[in-house]
N, C-alpha and C positions, 0 to 999 in steps of 0.2 A: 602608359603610365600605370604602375600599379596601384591598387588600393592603399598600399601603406604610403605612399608615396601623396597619394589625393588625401589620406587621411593626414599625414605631417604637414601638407604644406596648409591645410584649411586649419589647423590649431596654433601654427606657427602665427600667432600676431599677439601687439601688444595690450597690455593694461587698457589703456587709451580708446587701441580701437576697441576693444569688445565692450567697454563703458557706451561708446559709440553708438554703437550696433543693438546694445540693450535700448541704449534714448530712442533711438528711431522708432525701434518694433515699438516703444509705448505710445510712441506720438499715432503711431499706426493703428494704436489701438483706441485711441479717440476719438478717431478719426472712422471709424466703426463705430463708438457708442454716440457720435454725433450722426450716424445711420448712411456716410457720406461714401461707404467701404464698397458699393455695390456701385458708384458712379465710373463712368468714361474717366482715364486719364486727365485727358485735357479739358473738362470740365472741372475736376477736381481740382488741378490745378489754378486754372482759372478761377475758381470760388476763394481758394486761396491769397492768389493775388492781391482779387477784387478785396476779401478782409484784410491783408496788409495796410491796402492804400485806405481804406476809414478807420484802422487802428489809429493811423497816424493824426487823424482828424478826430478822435474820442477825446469826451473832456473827462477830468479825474471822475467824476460821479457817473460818466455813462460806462468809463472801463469798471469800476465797481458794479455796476449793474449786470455787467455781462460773464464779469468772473462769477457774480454770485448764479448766474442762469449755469454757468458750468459747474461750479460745487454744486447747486443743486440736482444736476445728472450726472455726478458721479457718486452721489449721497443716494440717487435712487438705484444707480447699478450696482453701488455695492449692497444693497438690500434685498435687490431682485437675484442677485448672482449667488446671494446665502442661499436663497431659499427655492434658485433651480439646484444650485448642487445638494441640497436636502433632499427635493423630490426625487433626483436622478440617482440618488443611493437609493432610496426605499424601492425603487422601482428597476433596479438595476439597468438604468440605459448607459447604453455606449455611446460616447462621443466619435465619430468618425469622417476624415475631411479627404472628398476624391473628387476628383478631376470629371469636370465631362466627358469625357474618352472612358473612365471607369466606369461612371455610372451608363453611359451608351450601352458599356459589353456588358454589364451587369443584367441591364431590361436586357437585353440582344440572349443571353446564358438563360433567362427565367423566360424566355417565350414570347415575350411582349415587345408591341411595338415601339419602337424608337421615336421621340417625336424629334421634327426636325426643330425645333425650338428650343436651346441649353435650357431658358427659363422654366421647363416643363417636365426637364429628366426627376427632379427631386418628386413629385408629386406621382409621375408613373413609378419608379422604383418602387412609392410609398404604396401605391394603388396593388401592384403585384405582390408585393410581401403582406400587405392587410389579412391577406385568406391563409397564411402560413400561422400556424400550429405551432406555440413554441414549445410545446409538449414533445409531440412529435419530432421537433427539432431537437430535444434534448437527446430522444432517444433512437435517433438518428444513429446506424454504423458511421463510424470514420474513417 
């Protein structure tokens, strides 16, 4: 199949679905600022469920209680997320999202060891670039 061919039939959908598609990634994204993003599957899942079935059991003033616990942390991310995108301009950092297989060959390319632990690759990557020069990096051949 060629690319244009992978690229028509991924934009080929309708209205509906891509409203869809938008709802989900946000629910996904709650589901992150409730910190829930880094669990197992079927734990999630399960945590899930388990809220379903005592939604169904909340009385009017306990579901107000718990909307206001989530306005309240969506009132503090949108505070905190002003004011990392502030610092992350003054400071020009990059945002950048890779796989453990990148980050592996990333340490694997700088010399360092690989831990066998995924939880540990962010912290070695961080540990070997610590002593890089972004001076030197600017003025770096390319």
């Amino acid at each position: 199949m060629s690319t244009e061919e992978v690229t028509g039939q991924m934009s080929e959908h309708t209205q509906e679905q891509g409203l869809r598609v938008h709802h989900l990634a946000n629910l996904g994204g709650l589901i992150a600022i409730a910190g829930l993003d880094h669990e197992p599957p079927d734990f999630l899942l399960g945590a899930l469920v388990s809220m379903a079935h005592e939604r169904d059991r909340l009385t009017p003033e306990q579901r107000a209680q718990v909307a206001s616990l989530g306005r309240e942390k969506l009132d503090e991310r949108a505070t905190a997320k002003r004011g990392w995108k502030s610092w992350r301009r003054s400071k020009e950092l990059h945002s950048l999202l890779l796989s453990s297989g990148q980050l592996r060959k990333l340490i694997e390319l700088l010399g360092g060891r690989v831990p066998n632990d995924s939880r540990d690759l962010v912290a070695a990557l961080t540990g070997l670039l610590s002593g890089v020069d972004d001076a030197a990096v600017e003025t770096a051949p390319r």
